[in-house]
N, C-alpha and C positions, 0 to 999 in steps of 0.2 A: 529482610526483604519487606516491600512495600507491603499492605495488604490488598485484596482482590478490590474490597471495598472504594479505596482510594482513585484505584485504575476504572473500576466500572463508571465511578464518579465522571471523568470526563467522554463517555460514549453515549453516544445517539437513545434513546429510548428501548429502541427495538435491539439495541446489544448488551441489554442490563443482564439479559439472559445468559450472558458466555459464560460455559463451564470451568470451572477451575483449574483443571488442567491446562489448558488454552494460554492462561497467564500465569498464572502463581507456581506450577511446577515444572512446566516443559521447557522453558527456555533456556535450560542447562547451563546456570551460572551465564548466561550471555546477554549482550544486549540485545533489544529488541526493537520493536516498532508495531504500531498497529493503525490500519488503513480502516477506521468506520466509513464503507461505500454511503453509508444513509445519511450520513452526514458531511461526507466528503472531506475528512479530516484525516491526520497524520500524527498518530502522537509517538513520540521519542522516549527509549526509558533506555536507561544503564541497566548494566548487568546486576544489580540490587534489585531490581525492577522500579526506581524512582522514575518519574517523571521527570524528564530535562526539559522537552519543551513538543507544544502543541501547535497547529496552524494547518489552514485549510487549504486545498491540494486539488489540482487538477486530475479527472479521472477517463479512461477511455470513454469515446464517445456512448455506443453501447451499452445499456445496462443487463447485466447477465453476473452469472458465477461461474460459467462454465467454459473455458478454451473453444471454443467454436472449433471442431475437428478438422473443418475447413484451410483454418488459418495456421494449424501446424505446419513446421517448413517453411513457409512463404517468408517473404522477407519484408518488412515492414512496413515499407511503402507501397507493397501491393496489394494492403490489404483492403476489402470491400469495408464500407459503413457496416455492416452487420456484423464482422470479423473484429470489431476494434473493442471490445471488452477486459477491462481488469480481472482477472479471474479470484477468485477467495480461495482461499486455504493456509495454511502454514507452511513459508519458503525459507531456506538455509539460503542467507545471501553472505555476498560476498563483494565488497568493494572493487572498483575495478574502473577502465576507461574503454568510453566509446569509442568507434572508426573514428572520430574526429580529434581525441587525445582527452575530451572533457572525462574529470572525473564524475563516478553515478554509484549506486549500489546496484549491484545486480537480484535480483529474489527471483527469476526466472529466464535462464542465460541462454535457453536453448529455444524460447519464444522471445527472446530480444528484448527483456521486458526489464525495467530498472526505475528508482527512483533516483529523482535528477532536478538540476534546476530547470525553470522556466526558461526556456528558452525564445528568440525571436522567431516568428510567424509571421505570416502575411497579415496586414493589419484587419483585413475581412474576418480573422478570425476570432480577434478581440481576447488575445489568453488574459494579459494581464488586467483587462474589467471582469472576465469571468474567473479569475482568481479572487477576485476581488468582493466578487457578489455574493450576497448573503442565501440567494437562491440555489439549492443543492444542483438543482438540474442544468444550471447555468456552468457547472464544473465537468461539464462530458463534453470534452474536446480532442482527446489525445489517443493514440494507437492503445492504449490501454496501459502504457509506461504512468505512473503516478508523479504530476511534477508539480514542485511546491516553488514559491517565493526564495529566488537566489541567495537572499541575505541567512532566510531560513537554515536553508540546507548547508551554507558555510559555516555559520556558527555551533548547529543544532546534529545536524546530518551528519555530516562528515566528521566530527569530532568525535560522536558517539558510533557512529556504525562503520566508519570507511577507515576504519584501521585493522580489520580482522571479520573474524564469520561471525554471523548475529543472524536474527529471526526477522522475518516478516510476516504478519498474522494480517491478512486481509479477510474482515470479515462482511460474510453474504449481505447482502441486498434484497435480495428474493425469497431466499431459503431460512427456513427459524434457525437460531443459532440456539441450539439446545445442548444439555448435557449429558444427552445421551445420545446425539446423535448430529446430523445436517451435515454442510459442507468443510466447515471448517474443524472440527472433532472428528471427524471420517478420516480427514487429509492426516491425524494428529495418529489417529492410530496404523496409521500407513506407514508410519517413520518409527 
């Protein structure tokens, strides 16, 4: 197995903090993936915990950690601006296809929530220059689904996580990511 070291190596400043549990022992022999909000990145690791591959990622428009109670239920395109949030914690996903037939991973199947390619929008909303942008805040566009670079997710995605159940650790934005506690360690001892 990788070490913690290697993995903290590519997260945001403010996620140097995650506890060890979080990566190095919880992911049950499975692959995994981790969503740094603060940096609006996506990295891919094998069930070793290696690194396959890194790249930055569209995130709900909202920033929060928390499921707006509001938005439970609703269906996804009814959701208000303030509804449209990535929430953090550690999700058992599961590969799978939208209403449309595309394949996605699922990491929260009963808020509609999955990681996917980029897909087309109205050009007003510019995904693929805010894909593209170096600025974090420029990546809050989406219902809160996490969606990356098409090429990405064919090669990187799908190989590693859309063949079986794997992790997705999306971690807080807001809340310290501690070792004894916050959102994402909470969610850990919930499971």
């Amino acid at each position: 197995m990788v070490g913690l070291s290697a993995v903290l190596s590519i997260m945001s400043a403010g996620a140097e903090v995650i506890s060890r549990p979080v990566l190095a022992d919880r992911h049950d022999g499975r692959p995994f993936a981790i969503v740094d909000k603060r940096s609006a990145t996506l990295s891919v690791h094998d069930a070793e915990g290696r690194l396959i591959g890194r790249a930055p990622v569209l995130l709900g428009l909202t920033p929060g950690d928390v499921e707006p109670a509001s938005a439970r239920g609703k269906d996804p395109s009814a959701l208000g601006p303030a509804e449209r949030v990535t929430p953090a914690g550690r999700f058992e996903a599961q590969p799978g296809r939208n209403l449309n037939g595309e394949r996605i991973v699922w990491f929260n199947y009963d808020a509609h929530l999955a990681i996917h390619r980029l897909r087309p929008a109205p050009a007003s909303q510019q995904r693929p220059e805010r894909l593209a942008s170096p600025r974090v805040e420029d990546r809050r566009i989406t219902l809160g689904c996490v969606a990356v670079d098409p090429a990405f997710f064919d090669q990187v995605v799908l190989p590693t996580l859309g063949s079986g159940a794997s992790l997705v650790y999306i971690l807080p934005e807001r809340e310290p990511v501690l070792a004894g506690g916050g959102p994402v360690t909470a969610s850990l001892a919930a499971r």
